[in-house]
N, C-alpha and C positions, 0 to 999 in steps of 0.2 A: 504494500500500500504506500502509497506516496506522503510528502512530509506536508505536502499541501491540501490544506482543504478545499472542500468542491462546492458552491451554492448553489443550489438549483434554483433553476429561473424561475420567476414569478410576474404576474401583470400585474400592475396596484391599479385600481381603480383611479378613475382624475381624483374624487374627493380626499382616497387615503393618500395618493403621491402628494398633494399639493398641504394632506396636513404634514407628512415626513418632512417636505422640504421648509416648513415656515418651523418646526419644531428645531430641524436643523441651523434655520440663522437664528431663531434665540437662543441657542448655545455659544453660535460663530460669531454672534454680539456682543458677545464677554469678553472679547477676544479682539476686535474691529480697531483698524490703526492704532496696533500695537506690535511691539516686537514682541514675537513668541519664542521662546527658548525651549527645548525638549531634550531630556536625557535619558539614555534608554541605554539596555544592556541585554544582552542574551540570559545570561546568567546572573547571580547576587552578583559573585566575587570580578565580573565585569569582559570582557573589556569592555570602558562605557563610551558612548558613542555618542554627540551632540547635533542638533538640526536645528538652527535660527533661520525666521523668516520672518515676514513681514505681511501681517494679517488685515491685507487693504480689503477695504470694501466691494473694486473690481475685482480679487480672487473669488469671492463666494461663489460666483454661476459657472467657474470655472470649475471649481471642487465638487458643484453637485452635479455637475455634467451635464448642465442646460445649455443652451445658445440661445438667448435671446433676441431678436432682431432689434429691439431697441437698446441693445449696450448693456455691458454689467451693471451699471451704476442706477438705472431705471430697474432694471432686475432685482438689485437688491432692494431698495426703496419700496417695490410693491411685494414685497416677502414680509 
């Protein structure tokens, strides 16, 4: 068996997808032009690994995998 898990596909309904995606920016709103800082490791004893980035309000539609025709920033604002 492999070390990856497998999801199996799923349709969401427009109502449930559009409630996941507004549940998702009020959490990504905690976070909204801010430096994010992440420390993460395989194991306790490490080796630890860091990822900064920059948690602008154009990345959201990108991370939920939307394209918007009116632009991230219209995208976010009606989430």
């Amino acid at each position: 068996m492999s070390k990856y898990s497998r999801y199996d596909k799923c349709v969401l309904s427009d109502k449930l997808l559009v409630k996941r995606v507004r549940q998702a920016a009020k959490k990504y709103s905690e976070y909204v032009e801010k430096e994010v800082l992440l420390i993460f490791a395989t194991s306790r004893k490490g080796p630890f690994y860091i990822y900064e980035f920059w948690a602008g309000k154009e990345n959201f539609q990108h991370l939920a995998g939307i394209q918007s025709p009116n632009g991230a920033e219209w995208f976010w604002t009606r989430c």
